[in-house]
C-alpha positions as CSV (number, residue, x, y, z in Angstrom):
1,X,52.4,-44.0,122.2
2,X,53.3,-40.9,120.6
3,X,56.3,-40.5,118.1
4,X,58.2,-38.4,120.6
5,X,57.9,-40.5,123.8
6,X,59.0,-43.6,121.3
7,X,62.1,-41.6,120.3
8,X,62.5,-41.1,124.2
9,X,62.1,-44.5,125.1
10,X,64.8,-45.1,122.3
11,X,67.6,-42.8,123.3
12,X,66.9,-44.2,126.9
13,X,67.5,-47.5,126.1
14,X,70.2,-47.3,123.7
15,X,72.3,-45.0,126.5
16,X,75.0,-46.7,128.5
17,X,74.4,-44.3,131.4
18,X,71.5,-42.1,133.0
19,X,70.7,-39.1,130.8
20,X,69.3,-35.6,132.2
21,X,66.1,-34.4,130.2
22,X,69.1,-32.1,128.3
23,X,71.2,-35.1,127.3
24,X,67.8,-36.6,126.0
25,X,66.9,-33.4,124.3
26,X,70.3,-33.3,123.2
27,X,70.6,-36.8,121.5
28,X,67.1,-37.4,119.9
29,X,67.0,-37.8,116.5
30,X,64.0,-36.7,115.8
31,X,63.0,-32.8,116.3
32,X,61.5,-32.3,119.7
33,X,61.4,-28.9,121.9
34,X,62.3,-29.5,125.5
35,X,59.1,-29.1,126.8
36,X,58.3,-32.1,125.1
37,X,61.0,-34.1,126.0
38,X,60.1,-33.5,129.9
39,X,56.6,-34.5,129.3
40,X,57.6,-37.6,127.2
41,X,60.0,-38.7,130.2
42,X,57.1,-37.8,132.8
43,X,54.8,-39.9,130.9
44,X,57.5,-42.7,130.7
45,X,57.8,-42.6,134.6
46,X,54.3,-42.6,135.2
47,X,53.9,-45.9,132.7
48,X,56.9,-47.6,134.8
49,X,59.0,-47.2,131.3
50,X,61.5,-45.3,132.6
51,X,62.6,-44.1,136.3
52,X,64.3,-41.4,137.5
53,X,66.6,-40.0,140.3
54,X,67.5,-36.9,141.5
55,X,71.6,-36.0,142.2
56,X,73.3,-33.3,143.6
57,X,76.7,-31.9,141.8
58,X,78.9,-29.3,143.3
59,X,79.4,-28.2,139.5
60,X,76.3,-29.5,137.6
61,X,74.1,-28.3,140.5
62,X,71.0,-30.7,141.4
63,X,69.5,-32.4,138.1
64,X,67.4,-35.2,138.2
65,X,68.9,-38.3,135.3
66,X,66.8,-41.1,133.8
67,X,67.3,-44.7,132.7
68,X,65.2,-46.6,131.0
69,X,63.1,-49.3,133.7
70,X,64.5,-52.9,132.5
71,X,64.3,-56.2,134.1
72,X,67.5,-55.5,136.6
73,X,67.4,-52.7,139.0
74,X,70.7,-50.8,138.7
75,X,72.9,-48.6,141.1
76,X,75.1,-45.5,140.0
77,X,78.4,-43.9,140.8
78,X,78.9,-40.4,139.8
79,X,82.3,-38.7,139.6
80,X,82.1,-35.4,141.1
81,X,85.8,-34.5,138.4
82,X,85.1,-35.6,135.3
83,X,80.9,-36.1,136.0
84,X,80.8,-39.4,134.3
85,X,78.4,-42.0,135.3
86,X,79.7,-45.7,136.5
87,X,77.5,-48.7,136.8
88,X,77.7,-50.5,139.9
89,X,75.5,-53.3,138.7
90,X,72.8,-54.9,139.8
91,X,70.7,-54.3,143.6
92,X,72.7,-55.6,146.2
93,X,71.0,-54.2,149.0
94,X,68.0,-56.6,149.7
95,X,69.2,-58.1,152.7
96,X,70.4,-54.2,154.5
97,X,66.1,-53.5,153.2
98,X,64.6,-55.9,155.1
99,X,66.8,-55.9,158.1
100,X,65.8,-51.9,158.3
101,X,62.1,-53.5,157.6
102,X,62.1,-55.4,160.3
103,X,64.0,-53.1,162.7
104,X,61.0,-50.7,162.2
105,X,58.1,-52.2,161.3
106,X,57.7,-50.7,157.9
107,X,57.3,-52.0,154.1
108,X,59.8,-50.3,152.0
109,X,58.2,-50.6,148.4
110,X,61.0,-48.7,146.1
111,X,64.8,-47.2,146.6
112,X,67.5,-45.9,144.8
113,X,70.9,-45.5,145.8
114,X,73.3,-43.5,144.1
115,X,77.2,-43.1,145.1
116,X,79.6,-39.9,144.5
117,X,83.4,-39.9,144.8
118,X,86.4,-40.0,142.6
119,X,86.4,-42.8,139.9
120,X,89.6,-44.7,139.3
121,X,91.1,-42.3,136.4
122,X,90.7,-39.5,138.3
123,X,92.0,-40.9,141.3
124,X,94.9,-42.2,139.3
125,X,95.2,-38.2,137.9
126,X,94.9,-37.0,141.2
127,X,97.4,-39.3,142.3
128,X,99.9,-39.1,139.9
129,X,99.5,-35.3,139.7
130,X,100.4,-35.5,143.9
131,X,103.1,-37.7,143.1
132,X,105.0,-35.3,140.6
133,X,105.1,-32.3,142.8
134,X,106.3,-34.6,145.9
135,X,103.1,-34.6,147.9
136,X,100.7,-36.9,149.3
137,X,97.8,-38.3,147.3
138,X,95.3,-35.7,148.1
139,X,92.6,-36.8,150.2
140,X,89.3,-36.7,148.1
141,X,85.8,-36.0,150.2
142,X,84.7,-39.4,151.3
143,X,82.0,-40.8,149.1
144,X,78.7,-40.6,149.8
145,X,75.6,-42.3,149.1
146,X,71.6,-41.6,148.7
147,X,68.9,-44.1,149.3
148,X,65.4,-42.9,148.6
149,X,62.1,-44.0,146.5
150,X,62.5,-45.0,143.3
151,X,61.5,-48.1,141.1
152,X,62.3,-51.1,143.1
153,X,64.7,-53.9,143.2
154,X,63.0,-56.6,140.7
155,X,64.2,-59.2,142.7
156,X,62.5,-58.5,146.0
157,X,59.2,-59.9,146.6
158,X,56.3,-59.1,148.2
């Protein structure tokens, strides 16, 4: 592997949270131009080192983010006010796959599943902000989710 998909792989795995291509670009130590870096993560993907997904910001716009592919299949929630990343943990969705499996007959190999809302400081913000001018806790868009293909649960079989 090349020295610049290693210090990919490394700023992958030492992040807490998925990075876009410009967060990677951003945090490698070692001097890369972008166009590198987007290879290097392409070339990750395609060697099932790292996956991707793809989410939609009202303020970032659509970027796709990467983690690095690890032994536990993890979920995301992203807060559309302060854009920060929270793990959900580990796939807890097998049971939802294969009743959808056998509801219709197909094989559903990979997934991803991403969350956006309001995370608990913001809400707290919002809230408290509400609370000072004598309103209601503003309503915040209800969350929403993504499923769609991706690396797959390591758990499920078959």
């Amino acid at each position: 592997m090349t020295k610049a998909r290693e210090a990919v792989l490394e700023v992958l795995e030492s992040a807490k949270n998925p990075l876009s291509a410009a967060d990677v670009a951003a945090n490698i130590s070692t001097l890369c131009d972008t166009a590198t870096v987007y290879r290097s993560l392409h070339y990750l993907e395609e060697q099932g080192l790292a996956e991707s997904f793809v989410l939609y910001c009202t303020t970032h716009g659509t970027e796709r983010y990467y983690v690095p592919h690890n032994a536990e299949h993890r979920h995301w929630f992203h807060c559309e006010q302060c854009h920060r990343f929270v793990d959900l943990g580990c796939c807890r969705i097998e049971s939802l796959l294969e009743k959808m499996e056998a509801e219709t007959g197909v094989s559903i190999r990979t997934h991803t599943l991403y969350a956006t809302g309001l995370c608990s400081e913001c809400r707290a913000k919002t809230g408290a902000a509400n609370n000072s001018a004598g309103n209601e806790p503003a309503q915040s868009q209800a969350p929403t989710a993504f499923i769609a293909s991706s690396d797959h649960c390591q758990s499920r079989s078959g």
